[in-house]
C-alpha positions in Angstrom: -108.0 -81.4 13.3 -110.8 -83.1 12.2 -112.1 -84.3 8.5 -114.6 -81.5 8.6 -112.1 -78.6 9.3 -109.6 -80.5 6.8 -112.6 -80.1 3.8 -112.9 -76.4 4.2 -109.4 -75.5 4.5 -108.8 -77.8 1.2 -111.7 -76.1 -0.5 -110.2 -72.7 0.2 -107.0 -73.5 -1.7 -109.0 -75.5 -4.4 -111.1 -72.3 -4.4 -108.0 -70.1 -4.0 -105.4 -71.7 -6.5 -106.2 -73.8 -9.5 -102.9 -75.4 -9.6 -104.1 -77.4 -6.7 -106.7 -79.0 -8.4 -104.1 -81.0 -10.6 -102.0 -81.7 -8.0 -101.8 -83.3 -4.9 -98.2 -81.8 -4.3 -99.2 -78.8 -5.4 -102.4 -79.0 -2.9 -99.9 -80.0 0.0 -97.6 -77.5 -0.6 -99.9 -74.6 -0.5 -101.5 -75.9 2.8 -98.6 -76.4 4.6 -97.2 -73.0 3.5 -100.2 -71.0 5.0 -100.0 -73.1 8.2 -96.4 -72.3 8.6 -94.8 -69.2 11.0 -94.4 -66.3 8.8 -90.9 -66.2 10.1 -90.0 -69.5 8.6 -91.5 -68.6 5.3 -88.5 -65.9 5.1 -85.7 -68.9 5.0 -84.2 -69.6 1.8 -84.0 -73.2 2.6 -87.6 -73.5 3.6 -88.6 -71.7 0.3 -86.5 -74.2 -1.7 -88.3 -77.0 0.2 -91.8 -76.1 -0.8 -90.9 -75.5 -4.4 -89.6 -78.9 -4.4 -92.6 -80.4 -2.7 -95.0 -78.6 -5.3 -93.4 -79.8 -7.6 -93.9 -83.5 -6.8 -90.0 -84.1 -6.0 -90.9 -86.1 -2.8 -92.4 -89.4 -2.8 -96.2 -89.0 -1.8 -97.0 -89.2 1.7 -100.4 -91.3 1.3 -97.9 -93.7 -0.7 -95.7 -94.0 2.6 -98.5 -94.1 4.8 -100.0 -97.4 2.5 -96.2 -98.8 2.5 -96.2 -98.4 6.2 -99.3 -99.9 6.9 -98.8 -103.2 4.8 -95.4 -103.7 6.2 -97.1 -103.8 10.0 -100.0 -105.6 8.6 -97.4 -108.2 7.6 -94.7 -108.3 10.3 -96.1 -108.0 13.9 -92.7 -106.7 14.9 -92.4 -103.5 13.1 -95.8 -102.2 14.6 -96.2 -99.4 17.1 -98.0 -98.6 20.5 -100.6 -97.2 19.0 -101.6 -100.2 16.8 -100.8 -102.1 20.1 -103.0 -100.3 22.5 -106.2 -100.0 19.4 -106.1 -103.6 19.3 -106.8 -104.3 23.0 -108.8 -101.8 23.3 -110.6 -103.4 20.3 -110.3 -107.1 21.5 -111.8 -106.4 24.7 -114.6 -104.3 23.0 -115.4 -107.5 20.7 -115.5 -109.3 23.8 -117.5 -107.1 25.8 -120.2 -107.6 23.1 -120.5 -111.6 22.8 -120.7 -112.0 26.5 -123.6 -109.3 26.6 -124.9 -111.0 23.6 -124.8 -114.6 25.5 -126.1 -113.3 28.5 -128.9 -111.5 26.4 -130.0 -114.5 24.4 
């Protein structure tokens, strides 16, 4: 899902619940909750998850996502297909341009 669809569904539960406007786990929790099956919402274990995830007991997924993209910023090894396949794409882009902008000149 886009940015766009992201904004209104966040403003709902910002609208919604004012918990989630001091709290990112908070704000995570109550998304994910509404976009899970109403048949997994009746498991204990799933409840207990979500009350620990409002709660902030899990480290911050926009920290991990940070951590993870330093560490392949830094060592070429640890990087995935995806980061693989942007960068060609990429590459040949960049070069795409400077030979239409020699032949251009």
């Amino acid at each position: 899902m886009k940015i766009t669809g992201k904004k209104e569904i966040v403003k709902a539960a910002l609208t919604s619940n004012p918990k989630t406007r001091d709290s990112d786990f908070m704000l995570i929790a109550f998304i994910w909750w509404q976009e899970l099956p109403e048949e997994a919402k009746k498991s204990k274990s799933v409840r207990a998850f979500f009350v620990r995830l409002s709660k902030g007991d899990f480290s911050n997924p926009e920290s991990i996502r940070r951590a993870r993209q330093l560490i392949q910023a830094q060592e070429e090894s640890l990087r995935g297909e995806t980061y693989k396949h942007r960068v060609d794409s990429e590459e040949k882009s960049v070069r795409q341009e400077i030979i239409q902008d020699k032949f251009n000149l």
